[in-house]
N, C-alpha and C positions, 0 to 999 in steps of 0.2 A: 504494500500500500504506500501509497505517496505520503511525503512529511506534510502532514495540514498548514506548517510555518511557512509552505513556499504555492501554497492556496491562493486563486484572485480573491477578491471578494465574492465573484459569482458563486465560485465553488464552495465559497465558505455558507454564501446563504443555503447552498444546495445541501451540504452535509448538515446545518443548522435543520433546516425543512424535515427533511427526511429523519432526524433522531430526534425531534421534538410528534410528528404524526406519523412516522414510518410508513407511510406512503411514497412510493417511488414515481410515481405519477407525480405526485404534488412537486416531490423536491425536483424533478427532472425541469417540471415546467416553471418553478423558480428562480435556476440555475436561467434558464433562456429569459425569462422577464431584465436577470439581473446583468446578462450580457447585451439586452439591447439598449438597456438604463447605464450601463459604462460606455459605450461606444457613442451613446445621445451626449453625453456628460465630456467627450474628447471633442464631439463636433461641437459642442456648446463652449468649450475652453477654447478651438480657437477663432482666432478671427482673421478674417481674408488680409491678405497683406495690405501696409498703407504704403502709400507714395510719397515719396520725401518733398513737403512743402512748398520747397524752393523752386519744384520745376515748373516752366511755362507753361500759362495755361493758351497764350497767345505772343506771339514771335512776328516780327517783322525781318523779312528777309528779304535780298536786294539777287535780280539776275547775277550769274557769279557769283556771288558767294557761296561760302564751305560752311555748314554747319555742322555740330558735331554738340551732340546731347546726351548724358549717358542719364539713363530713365531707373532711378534705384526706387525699392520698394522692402520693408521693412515687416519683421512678422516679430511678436511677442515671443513666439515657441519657435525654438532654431527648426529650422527645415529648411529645403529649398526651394527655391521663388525663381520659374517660368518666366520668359515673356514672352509676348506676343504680340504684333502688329497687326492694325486693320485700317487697312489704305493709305497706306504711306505712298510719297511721290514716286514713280516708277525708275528712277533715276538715283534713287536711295538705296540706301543698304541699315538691314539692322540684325544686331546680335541677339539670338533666343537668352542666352544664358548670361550675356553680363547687361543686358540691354542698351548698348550702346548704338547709337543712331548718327548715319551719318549720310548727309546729302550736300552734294555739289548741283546747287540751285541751277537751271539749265537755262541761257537764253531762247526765248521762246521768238523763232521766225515771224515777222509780219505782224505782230504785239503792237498794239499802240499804247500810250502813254499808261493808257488805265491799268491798275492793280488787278488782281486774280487773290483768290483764297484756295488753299489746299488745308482739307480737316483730315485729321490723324488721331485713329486711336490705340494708346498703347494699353495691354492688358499685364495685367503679372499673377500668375497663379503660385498659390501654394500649394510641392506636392505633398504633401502628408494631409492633409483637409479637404487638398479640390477644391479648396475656397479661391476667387477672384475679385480684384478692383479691377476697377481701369481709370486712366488718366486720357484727358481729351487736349489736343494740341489745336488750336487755329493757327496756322500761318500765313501772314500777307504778304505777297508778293509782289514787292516794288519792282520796276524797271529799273536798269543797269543808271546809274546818274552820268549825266556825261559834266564833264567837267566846264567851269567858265571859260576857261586857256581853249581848252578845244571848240567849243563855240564863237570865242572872239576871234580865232585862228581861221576855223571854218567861215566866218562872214568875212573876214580877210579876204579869202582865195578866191571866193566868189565874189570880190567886187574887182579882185584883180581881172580874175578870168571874163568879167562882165566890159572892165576898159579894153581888155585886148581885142577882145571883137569886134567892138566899135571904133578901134583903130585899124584895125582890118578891113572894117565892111569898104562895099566896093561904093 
């Protein structure tokens, strides 16, 4: 027979059950009440992982540019903590296991001035619970800025190139 000092508790109510009515029906179905009441009591301790506060919940980001985000999430109970993304930019890359995110923002052809939004969800699971959060990113997407110099530069050329013609025409 097994040492009763190295008993869960289920087994303890079940050998309780059965030597207080000695019915083996009773104690068998005690013994199962009191391993669904443990395993309720493990999901009830813990809690889905949280997201470390400080990440964006909205990012303003410029054509070209490099971003690089690493998405940490924190559990009470050590286990380990999943990520996972949902619709990140196609031009991105992200790490399941340490969830690090990384996008070289793409200039988009034929774009005019106006902004764009890309939404991002990242998720993080705990495996020992199955529990999950998620964190929601918005990203704005500004146009590449073009510099004053290059502006003052460009209206330059083109008034050059505007005299020469008209010292040319016939």
């Amino acid at each position: 027979m097994n040492d009763s000092s190295s008993w869960s508790p289920a087994q303890q109510f079940c050998a309780f059950d059965f030597a207080v009515t000695g019915d083996k029906n009773f104690a068998q179905s005690s013994l199962q009440a009191a391993q669904v009441l443990t395993e309720l009591k493990n999901t009830i301790d813990h809690n889905p992982p949280e997201f470390d506060s400080a990440l964006p919940l909205e990012r303003s980001v410029r054509e070209g540019d490099f971003v690089q985000i690493t998405f940490t999430a924190n559990n009470a109970q050590p286990s380990l903590i999943t990520y996972n993304v949902t619709n990140k930019p196609p031009t991105s890359s992200f790490d399941e296991t340490t969830g690090l995110f990384e996008w070289h923002v793409p200039k988009i052809a034929g774009r005019s001035s106006a902004s764009s939004k890309q939404a991002m969800i990242v998720q993080a699971k705990d495996a020992l619970s199955n529990m999950t959060s998620t964190h929601d990113v918005l990203f704005n997407i500004e146009p590449k800025l073009v510099s004053k110099a290059v502006k003052k530069s460009t209206k330059w050329v083109i008034i050059i190139i505007m005299i020469i013609l008209e010292t040319f025409e016939c």
